[in-house]
C-alpha positions in Angstrom: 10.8 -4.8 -8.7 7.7 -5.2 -6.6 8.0 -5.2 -2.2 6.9 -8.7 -1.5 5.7 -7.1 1.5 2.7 -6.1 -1.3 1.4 -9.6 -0.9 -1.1 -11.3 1.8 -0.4 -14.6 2.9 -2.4 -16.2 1.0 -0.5 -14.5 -2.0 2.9 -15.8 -0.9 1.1 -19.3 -0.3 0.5 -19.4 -4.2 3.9 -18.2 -5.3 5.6 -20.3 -3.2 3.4 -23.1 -4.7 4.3 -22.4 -7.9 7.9 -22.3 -7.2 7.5 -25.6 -6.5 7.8 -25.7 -2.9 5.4 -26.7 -0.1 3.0 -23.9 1.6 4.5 -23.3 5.0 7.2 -21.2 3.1 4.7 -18.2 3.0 4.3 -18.1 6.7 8.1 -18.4 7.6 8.4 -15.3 5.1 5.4 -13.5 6.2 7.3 -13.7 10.0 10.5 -12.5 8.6 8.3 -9.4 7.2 5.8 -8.7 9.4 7.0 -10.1 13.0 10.4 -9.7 12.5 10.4 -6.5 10.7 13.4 -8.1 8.1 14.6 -5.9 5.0 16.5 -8.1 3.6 15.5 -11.4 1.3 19.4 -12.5 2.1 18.8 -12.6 5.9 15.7 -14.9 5.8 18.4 -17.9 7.2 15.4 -20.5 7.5 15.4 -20.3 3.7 17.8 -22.1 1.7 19.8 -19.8 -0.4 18.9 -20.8 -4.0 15.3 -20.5 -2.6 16.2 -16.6 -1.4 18.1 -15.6 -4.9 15.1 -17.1 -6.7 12.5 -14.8 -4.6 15.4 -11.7 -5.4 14.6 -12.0 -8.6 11.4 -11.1 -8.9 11.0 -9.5 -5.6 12.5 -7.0 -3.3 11.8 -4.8 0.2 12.0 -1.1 0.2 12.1 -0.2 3.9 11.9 3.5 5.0 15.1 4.8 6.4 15.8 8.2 8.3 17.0 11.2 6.8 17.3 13.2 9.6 16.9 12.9 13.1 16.2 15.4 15.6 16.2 15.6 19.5 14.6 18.0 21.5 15.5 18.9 24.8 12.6 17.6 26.3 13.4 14.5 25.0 11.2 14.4 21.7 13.1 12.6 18.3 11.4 13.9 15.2 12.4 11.3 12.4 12.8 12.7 8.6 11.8 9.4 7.1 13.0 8.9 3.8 11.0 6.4 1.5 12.0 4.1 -1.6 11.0 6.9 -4.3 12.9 9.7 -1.9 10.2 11.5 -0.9 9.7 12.5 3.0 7.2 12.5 6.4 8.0 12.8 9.5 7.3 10.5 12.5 7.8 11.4 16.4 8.5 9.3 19.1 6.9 11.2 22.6 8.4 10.3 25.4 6.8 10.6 29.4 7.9 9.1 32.2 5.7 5.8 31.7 5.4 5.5 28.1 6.5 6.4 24.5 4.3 7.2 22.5 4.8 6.9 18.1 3.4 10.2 15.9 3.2 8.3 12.7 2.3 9.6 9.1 -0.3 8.4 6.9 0.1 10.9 3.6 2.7 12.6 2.0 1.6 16.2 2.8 -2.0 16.5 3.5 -5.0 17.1 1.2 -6.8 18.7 3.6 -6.7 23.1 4.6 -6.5 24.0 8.2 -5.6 26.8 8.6 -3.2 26.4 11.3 -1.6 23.1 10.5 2.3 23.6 8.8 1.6 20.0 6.8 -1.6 20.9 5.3 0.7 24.3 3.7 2.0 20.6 1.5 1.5 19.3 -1.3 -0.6 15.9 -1.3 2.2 13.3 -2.9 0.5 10.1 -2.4 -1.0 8.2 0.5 1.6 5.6 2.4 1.6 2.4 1.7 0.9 -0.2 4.5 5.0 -1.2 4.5 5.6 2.3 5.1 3.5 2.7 8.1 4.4 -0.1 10.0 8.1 0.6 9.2 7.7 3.7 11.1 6.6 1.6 13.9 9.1 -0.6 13.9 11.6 2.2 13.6 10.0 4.5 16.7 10.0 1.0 18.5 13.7 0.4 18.4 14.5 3.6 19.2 12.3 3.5 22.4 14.4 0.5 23.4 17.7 1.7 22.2 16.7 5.7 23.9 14.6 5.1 26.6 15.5 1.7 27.5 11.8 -0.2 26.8 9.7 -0.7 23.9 6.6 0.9 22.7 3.9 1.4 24.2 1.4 3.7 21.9 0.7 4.5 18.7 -0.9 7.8 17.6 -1.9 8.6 13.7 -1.6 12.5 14.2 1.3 13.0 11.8 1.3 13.9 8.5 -1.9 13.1 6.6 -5.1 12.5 6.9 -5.8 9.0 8.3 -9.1 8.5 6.8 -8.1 9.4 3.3 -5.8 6.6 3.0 -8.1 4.2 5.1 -7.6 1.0 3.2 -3.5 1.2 4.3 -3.8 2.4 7.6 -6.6 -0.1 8.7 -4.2 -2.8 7.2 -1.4 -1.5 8.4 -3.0 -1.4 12.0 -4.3 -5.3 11.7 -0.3 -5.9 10.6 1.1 -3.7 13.7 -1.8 -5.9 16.4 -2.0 -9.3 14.7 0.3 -11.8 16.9 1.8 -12.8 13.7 3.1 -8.7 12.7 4.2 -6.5 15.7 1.7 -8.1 18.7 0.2 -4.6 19.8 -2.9 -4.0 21.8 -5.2 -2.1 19.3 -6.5 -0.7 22.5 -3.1 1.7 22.9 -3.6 3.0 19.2 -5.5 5.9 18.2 -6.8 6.9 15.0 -7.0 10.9 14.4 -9.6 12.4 11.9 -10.3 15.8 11.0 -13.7 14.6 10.5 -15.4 12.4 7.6 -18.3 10.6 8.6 -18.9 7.9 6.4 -15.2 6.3 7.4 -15.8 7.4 11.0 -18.8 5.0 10.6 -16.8 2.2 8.6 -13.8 2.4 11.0 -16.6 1.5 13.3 -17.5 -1.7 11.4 -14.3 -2.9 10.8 -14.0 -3.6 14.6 -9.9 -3.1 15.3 -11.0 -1.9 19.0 -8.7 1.6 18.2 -9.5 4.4 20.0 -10.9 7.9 18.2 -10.1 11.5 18.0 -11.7 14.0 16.5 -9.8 16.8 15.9 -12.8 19.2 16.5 -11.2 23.0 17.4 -14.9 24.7 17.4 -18.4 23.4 18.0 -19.7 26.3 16.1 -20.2 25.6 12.5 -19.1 29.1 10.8 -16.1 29.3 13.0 -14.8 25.6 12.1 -15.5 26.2 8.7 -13.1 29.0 8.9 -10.2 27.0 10.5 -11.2 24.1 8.7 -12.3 25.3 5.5 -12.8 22.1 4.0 -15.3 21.2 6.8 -18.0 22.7 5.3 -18.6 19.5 3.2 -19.1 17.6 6.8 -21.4 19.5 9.4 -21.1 18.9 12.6 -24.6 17.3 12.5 -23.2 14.7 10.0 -20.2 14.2 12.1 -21.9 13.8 15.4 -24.1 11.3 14.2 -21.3 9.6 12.8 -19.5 9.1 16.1 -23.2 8.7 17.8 -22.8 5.4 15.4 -19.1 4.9 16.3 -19.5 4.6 20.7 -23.1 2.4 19.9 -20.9 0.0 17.7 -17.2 0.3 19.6 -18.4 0.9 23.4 -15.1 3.4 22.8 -15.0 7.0 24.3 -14.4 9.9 21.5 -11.7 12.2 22.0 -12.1 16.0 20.9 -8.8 17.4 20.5 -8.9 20.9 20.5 -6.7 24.0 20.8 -7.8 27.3 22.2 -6.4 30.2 20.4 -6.6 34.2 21.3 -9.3 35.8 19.7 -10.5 33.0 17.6 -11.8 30.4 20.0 -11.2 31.6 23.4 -14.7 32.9 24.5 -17.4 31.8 26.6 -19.7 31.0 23.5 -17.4 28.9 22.6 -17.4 26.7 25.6 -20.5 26.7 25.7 -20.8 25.5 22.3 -17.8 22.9 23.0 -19.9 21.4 26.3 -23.1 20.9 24.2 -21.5 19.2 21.4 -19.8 17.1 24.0 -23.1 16.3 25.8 -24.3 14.3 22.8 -21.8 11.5 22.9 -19.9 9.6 25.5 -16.6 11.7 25.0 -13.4 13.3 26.8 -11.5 16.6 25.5 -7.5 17.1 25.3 -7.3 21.1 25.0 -4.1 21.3 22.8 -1.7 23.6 23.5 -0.6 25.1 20.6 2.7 25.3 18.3 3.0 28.3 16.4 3.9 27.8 12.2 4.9 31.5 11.7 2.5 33.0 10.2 1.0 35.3 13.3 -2.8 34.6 12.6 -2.7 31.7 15.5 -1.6 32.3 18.8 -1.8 30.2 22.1 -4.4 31.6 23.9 -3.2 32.7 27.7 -4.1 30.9 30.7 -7.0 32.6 31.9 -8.9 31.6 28.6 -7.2 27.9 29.0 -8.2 27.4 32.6 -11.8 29.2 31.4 -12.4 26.1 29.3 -11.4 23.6 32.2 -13.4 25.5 35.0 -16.4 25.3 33.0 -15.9 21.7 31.0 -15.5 20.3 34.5 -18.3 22.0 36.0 -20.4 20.7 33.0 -19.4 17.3 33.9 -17.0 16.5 31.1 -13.7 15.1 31.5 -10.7 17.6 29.9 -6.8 17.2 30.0 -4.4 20.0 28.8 -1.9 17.7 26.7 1.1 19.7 26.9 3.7 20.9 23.9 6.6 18.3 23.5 9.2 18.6 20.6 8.8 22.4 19.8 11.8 23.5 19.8 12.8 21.5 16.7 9.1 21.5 15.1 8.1 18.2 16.2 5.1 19.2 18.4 1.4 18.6 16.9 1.4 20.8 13.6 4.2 21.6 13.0 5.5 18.7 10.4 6.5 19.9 7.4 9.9 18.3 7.0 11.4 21.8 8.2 14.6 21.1 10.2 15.5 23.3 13.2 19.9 23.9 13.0 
């Protein structure tokens, strides 16, 4: 049976019509689904129940559930989230002393190539539907409260998956997790991660959900990206900067470059150089990454003479740069390293 969570609102209005009963019944449904995050037709008690067996009929709701959770010790819990055809992502749920923070999946697998990324070593499966990325929301939510003793407070889309290759579902998934009628969250603490595609860099821009943007950028020199990004070489950085030129003259919204800094590969002077004159072009900030090794040997973290290198001389340049730290490694949680491996 079809997910009634498949239909707008507009949709319930006109099967709810033709049931015979009066319009409102679409928006105390739509609350049970959206607001509520309710999985079951049975439990929707402001229905009466010949009302719910008649919607069971035709219609049911195929929520995610977890497979396998994991805790690290610095208090990281990677979810294995199982969906309704059995197939698996992953979702994290970062915690810091002020907030928790939701890693959520967009894909099953990836059909992008870095080369240091565990998920893009996947197979592409199929893009996650809208239902299936709120769930994971909803999920990381409650165990904030239930863990950590308070809700949510930011949503990243840095797991599995490419964001903008399944853009229709996420950016409806995001107006489902911010509208006061679905989960009531400030679009402002949810950021949208892209390797990099210009033409939905510039159409997240026109859409107007107020998210914040990171580019996951790695090098500003074109050969060397292309390398660790090999399927970059269909979007030069040219394209790409004028793309997020487009995005902070439409959004007023700050670019993120997230970028690790590996031994050997990046960890030279031309590249920082390279790095602070890409940055000069656009109203941006840079996280340097520090990075989680998949096991094959070609990436290392690079030491701390190259990291504090990049910070010295980003600062000096004018350009504001954190170092976001490593949480969840120890059970393959931390930023690329999903690939629904489990750590005994």
């Amino acid at each position: 049976m079809k997910d009634i969570r498949t239909l707008s609102l507009d949709q319930l209005k006109d099967y709810f019509v033709s049931l015979g009963e009066k319009p409102f019944r679409a928006k105390q449904v739509y609350d049970w689904l959206w607001s509520k995050n309710l999985h079951s037709i049975e439990e929707m008690t402001n229905l009466s129940k010949q009302l719910r067996d008649r919607i069971s009929e035709e219609y049911t709701i195929n929520p995610v559930s977890v497979d396998l959770l994991q805790k690290s010790s610095d208090g990281t819990i990677k979810n294995g989230v199982k969906l309704h055809d059995g197939l698996l992502v992953e979702s994290v749920l970062i915690p810091t002393e002020t907030r928790t923070t939701a890693c959520v999946s967009s894909q099953v697998g990836c059909s992008l190539n870095c080369e240091f990324c565990a998920t893009a070593r996947l197979k592409r499966m199929r893009n996650l539907e809208v239902a299936e990325i709120v769930d994971q929301v909803a999920l990381i939510d409650s165990q904030s409260k239930m863990y950590f003793d308070r809700p949510l407070t930011n949503i990243v889309f840095m797991g599995m998956g490419e964001p903008m290759m399944n853009y229709k579902n996420v950016v409806e998934a995001i107006r489902k997790i911010t509208q006061p009628e679905g989960l009531g969250m400030s679009p402002r603490r949810i950021t949208v991660s892209t390797s990099g595609i210009p033409k939905m860099i510039k159409m997240l821009a026109d859409d107007e959900l107020r998210v914040k943007l990171a580019l996951s950028l790695h090098s500003a020199i074109e050969s060397k990206r292309n390398e660790i990004m090999p399927f970059s070489d269909k979007f030069p950085l040219t394209d790409i900067m004028e793309a997020l030129q487009y995005w902070y003259k439409k959004t007023g919204s700050v670019i993120t470059f997230e970028y690790c800094v590996w031994k050997g590969i990046n960890d030279g002077d031309e590249d920082i150089k390279a790095l602070i004159k890409y940055c000069k072009q656009v109203p941006s900030k840079v996280n340097l990454i520090q990075y989680n090794p998949i096991g094959d040997g070609k990436y290392d973290q690079c030491n701390k003479q190259a990291e504090e290198n990049y910070v010295r001389q980003l600062e000096n340049a004018g350009i504001t740069v954190m170092i976001r730290k490593s949480r969840g490694g120890d059970i393959d949680a931390a930023c690329g390293q999903l690939a629904n491996k489990t750590v005994d």
